[in-house]
C-alpha positions in Angstrom: 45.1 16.9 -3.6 44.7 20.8 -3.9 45.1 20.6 0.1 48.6 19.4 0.0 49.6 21.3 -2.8 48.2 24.6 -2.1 49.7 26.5 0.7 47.3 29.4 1.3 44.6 26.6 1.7 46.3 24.5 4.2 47.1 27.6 6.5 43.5 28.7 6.1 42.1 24.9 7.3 44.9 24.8 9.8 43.7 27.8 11.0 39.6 27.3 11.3 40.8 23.9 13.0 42.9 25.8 15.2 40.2 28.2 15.8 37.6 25.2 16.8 40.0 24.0 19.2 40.3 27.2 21.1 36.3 26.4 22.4 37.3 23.0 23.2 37.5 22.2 27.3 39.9 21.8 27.7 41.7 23.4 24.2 43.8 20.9 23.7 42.7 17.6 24.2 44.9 15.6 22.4 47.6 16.3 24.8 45.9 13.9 27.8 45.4 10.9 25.3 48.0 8.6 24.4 47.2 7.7 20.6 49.1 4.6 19.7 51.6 5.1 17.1 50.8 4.1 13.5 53.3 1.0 12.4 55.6 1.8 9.6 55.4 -0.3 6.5 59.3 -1.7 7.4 57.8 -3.7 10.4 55.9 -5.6 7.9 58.4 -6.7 5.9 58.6 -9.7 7.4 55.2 -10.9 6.7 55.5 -9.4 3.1 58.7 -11.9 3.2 57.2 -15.0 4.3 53.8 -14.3 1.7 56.3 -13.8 -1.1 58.0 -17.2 -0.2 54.4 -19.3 0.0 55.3 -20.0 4.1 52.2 -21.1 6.1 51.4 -18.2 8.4 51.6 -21.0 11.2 54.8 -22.9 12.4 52.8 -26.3 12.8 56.2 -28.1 14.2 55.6 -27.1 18.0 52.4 -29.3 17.8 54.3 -32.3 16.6 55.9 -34.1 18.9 58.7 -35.5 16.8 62.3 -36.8 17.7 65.2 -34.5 15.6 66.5 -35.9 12.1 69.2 -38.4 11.7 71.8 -35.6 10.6 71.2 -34.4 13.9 70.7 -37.3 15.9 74.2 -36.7 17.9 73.2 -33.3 18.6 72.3 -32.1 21.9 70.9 -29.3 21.2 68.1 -30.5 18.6 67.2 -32.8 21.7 67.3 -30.6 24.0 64.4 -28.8 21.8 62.7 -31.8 21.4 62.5 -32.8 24.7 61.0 -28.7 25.7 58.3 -29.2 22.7 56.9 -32.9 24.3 57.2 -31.1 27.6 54.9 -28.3 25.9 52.6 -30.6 24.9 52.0 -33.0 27.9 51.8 -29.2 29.8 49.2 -28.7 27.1 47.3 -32.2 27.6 47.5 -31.4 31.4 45.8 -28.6 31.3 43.0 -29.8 29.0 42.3 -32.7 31.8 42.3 -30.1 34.1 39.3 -27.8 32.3 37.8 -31.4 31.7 38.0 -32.2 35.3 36.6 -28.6 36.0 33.6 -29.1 33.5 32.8 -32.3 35.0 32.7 -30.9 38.5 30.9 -27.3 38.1 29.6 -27.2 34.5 26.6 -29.2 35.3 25.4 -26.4 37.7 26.2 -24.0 35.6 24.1 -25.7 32.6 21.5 -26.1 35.1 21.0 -22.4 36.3 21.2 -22.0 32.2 18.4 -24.2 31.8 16.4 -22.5 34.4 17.0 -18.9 33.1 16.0 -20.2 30.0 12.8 -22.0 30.9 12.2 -18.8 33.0 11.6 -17.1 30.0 10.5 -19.6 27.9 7.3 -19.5 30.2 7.2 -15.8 30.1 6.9 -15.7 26.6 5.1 -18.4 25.9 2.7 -16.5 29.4 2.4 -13.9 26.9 1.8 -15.4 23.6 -1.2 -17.1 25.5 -2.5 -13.6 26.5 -1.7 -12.3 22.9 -4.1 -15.4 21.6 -6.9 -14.5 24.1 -6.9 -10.9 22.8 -7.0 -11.7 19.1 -9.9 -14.4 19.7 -11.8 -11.4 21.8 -11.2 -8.8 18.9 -12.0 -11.5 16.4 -15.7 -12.3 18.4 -16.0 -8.6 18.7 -15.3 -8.4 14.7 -17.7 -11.0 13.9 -20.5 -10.1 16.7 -20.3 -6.5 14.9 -20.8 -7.8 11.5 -24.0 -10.2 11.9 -25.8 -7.3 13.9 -25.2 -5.3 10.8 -26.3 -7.9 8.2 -29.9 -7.0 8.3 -29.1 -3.9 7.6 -26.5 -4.2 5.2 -29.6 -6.6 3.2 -31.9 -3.9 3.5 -29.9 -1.6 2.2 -28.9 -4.1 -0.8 -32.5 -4.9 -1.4 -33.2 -1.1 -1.1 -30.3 -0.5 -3.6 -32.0 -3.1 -6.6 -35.3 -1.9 -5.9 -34.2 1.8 -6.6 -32.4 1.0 -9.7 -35.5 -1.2 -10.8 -37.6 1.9 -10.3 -35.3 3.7 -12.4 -35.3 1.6 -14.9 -39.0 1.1 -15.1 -39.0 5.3 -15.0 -36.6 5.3 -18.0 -39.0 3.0 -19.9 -41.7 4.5 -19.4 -40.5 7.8 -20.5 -39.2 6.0 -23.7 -42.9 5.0 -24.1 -44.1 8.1 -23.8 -41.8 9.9 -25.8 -42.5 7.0 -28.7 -46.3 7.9 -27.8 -45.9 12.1 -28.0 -43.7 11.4 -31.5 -47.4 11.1 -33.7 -48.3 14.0 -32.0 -45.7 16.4 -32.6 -46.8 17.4 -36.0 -50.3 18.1 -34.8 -48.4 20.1 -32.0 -46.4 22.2 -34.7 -49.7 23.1 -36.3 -51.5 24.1 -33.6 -49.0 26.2 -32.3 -48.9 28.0 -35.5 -52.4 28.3 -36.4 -52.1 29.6 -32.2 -49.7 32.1 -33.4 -51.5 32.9 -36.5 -54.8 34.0 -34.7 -52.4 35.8 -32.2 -51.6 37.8 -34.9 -54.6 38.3 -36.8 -56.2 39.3 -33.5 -53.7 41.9 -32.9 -54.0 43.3 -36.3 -57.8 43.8 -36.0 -57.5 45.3 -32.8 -54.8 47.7 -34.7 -56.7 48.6 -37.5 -60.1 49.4 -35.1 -57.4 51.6 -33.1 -56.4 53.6 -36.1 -60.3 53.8 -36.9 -61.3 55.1 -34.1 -57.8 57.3 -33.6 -57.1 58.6 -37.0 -52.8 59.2 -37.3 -51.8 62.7 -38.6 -51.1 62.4 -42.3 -47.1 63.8 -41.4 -46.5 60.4 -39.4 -48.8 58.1 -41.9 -45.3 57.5 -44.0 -43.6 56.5 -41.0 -46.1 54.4 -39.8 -46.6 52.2 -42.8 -42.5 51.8 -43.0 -42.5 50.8 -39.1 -45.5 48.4 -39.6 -43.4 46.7 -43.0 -40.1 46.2 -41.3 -42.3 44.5 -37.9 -43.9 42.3 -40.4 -40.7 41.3 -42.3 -39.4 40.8 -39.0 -42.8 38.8 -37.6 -41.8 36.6 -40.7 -37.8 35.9 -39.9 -38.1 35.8 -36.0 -40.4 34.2 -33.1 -43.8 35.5 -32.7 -43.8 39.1 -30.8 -47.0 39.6 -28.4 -49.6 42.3 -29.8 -48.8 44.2 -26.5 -45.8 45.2 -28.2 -47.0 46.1 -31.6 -49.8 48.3 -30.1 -47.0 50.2 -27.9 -45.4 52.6 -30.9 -49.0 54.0 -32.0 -50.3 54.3 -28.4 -46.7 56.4 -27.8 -47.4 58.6 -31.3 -51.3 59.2 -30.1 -50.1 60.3 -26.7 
């Protein structure tokens, strides 16, 4: 719609088409064909006619062969027609003997080298569906040759399989049993470990003390001796053991 009613835009389309055509070979090649004209609405007026007035789009009279009415039975001219329309039709009868008689004479042949074309194939395909057949049934033994030579396997692996997960599940319970076993025990653990850790300690204060015996501290650093040794015990008390190795390292360090 803007087409038509814009100007500027038609000359610019008119133009690119023109513009197109100019690399056409040759440019213009419209001009060789005859296009056939486009009817006009007035040369179906008839037809709009004759719908609007319920007619049959047939005239079924020329197929009746029918002698004129008795209010033209005196008329010449309405015989005259009927006489050309029972002409038309025994013309019309004539010829359909004649394409009977022609049927009857070659159509047999004909339907014969039919038949023949068609059995022609009908044997190549059916030639083919035979051969189609042969190579399913081969890829169907080779299916079925290929999957009993794997069914040992495929049973050893499956009895493999349930023996494995028996084995785990005989591991899993015995490590239930144990752990119900160790539980009684852990107590006796706990204390041994500590009484471990308390000998540990004691050990490493002895063998502190007999240091300091045997390498008196200077009475400047005695003051920060005893306040390093209270915060490593409050810390021995709120934290995990520390090894005498590292308690002995600050007075070795002061000595030296």
């Amino acid at each position: 719609k803007r087409f038509f009613s814009d100007p500027a835009l038609r000359q610019l389309v008119n133009k690119m088409v023109e513009d197109e055509m100019k690399t056409f070979t040759p440019p213009n090649y419209l001009e060789q064909k005859q296009i056939a004209p486009v009817p006009s609405l007035e040369s179906f007026r008839a037809e709009f006619e004759r719908a609007q007035r319920h007619e049959p789009i047939l005239d079924t009279k020329r197929y009746k062969m029918e002698p004129p009415p008795a209010s033209k039975s005196q008329d010449l001219v309405a015989w005259q027609q009927a006489v050309d329309n029972a002409e038309a039709q025994l013309e019309h009868q004539n010829n359909r003997l004649l394409n009977l008689f022609l049927f009857s004479k070659y159509g047999p042949k004909k339907w014969e080298i039919y038949l023949k074309t068609l059995q022609a194939k009908h044997d190549s395909l059916t030639k083919t569906l035979g051969q189609l057949r042969d190579e399913i049934t081969e890829i169907n033994r080779g299916r079925k040759s290929s999957q009993l030579a794997m069914q040992p396997k495929l049973a050893q692996l499956e009895r493999e399989f349930h023996e494995t997960v028996k084995a785990n599940f005989d591991i899993d319970s015995a490590c239930l049993q144990l752990e119900t076993q160790l539980e009684p025990l852990r107590p006796r653990l706990a204390a041994f470990e500590a009484q471990q850790k308390q000998a540990v300690e004691e050990a490493a204060k002895s063998r502190h003390e007999q240091f300091l015996r045997e390498n008196p501290v200077p009475s400047f650093l005695q003051h920060n001796l005893e306040a390093t040794a209270a915060a490593q015990a409050e810390a021995s008390r709120t934290s995990p053991s520390v090894p005498a190795a590292t308690e002995e390292a600050p007075v070795t360090d002061l000595v030296m």
